[in-house]
N, C-alpha and C positions, 0 to 999 in steps of 0.2 A: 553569544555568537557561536555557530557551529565550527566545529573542528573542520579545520580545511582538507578538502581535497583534489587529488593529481590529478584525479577523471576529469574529463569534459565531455558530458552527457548534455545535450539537450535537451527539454519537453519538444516531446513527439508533436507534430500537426496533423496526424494522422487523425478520426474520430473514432473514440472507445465506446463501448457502453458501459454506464453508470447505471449500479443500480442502487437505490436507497427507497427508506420508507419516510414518507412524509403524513402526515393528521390517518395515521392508519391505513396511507395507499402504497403502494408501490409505483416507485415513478423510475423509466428506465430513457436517461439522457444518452442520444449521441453527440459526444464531441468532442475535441483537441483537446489536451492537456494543458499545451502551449495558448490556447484561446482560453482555455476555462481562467487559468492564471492570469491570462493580459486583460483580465475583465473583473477582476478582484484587487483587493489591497491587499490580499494574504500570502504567507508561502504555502507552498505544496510538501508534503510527508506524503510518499510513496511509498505503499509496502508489500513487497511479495513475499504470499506462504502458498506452501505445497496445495493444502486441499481443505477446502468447506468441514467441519464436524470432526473432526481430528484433535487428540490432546492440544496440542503444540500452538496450532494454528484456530483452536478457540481459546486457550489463554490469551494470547496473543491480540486476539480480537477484540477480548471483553476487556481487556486491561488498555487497551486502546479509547474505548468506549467509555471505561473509569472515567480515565485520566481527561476525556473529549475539551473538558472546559480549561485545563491549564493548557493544553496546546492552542488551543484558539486565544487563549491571554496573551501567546507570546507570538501569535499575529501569524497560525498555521491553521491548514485542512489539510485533515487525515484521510488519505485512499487507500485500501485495499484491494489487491489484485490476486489472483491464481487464473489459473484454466477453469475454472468450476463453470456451470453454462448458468444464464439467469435466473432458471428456476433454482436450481442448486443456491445459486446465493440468497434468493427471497427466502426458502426455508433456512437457513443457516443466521439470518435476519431477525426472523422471526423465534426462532427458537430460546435462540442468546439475546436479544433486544434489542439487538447491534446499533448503536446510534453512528457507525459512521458508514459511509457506501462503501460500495464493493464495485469494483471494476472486473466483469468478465472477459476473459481472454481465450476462450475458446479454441482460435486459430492461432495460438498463440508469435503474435505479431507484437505489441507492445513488450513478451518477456523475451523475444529474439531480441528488440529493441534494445532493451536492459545489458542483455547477454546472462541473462537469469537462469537458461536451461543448460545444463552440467552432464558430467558422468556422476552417477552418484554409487558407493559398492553399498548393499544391502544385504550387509550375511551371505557375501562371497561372488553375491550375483551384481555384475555391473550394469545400471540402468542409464537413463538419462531422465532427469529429474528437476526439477523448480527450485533452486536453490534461493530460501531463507533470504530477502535482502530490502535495504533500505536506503532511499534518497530524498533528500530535503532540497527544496531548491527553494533561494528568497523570493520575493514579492515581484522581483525585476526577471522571474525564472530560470536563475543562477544556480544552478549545482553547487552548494554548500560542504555536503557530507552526503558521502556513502558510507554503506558498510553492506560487507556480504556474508555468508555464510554465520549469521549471528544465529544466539541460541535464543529463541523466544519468551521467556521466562526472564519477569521482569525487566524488559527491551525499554517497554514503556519507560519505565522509572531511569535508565541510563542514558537514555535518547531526552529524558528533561532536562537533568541534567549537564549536558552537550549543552541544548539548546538557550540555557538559562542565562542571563545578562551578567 
């Protein structure tokens, strides 16, 4: 069982785009979070990283990717999210192997949603930035666990962890 939390976030009914590769195509889904969930028996792993092709945020992805078949054991799908636009993610796909989709957020509506975009200081200059973060919700689309501002590096392996019976 996941470590609880204070949040109470909803899945969005808004529709996103999903994008993932299937028998070697690219297949680009629009649709609710909240509907993709109420039409499964799974939970949701929701994860936002800054940007496509980046140390951080390809660790992050392949180690996602690793792991894909112990998170689906303990009854989840793994999304990934940034602003990257869908081509950005089909190469970022294609490159690493990524077996799990990517959610483009372009306009970013879904990481206002979250509350994911921050001041970030970068070597003295303060931006606003994608802040690092992650949300489990169960099979009933219960906000489980968050966590924000994680370091990516090894996430995987602490997030099973958590998760593990």
């Amino acid at each position: 069982m996941a470590k609880p939390t204070t949040e109470t976030i909803n899945l969005p009914d808004f529709p996103v785009t999903i994008v993932r590769k299937l028998a070697g195509n690219f297949i680009h889904d629009e649709i609710s979070l909240k509907e993709m969930v109420a039409n499964t028996d799974k939970g949701l792993i929701l994860y936002f990283y800054p940007k496509d092709n980046t140390p951080g945020c390809t660790t992050q992805a392949t180690e996602f990717t690793a792991h894909i078949h112990d998170f689906d054991d303990l009854g989840y799908d793994i999304i990934g999210v940034s602003r990257d636009s869908v081509e950005s993610h089909e190469k970022f796909i294609d490159k690493y192997d990524l077996q799990i989709p990517l959610i483009s957020d372009a306009d970013e509506k879904l990481c206002q949603y979250f509350e994911v975009i921050k001041e970030k200081n970068m070597y003295g200059n303060i931006t606003l930035g994608l802040v690092r973060s992650a949300f489990v919700f169960d099979k009933e689309g219960k906000l489980t666990h968050a966590q924000r501002n994680l370091r990516a590096k090894d996430y995987t392996s602490r997030l099973l962890s958590i998760l593990a019976p």
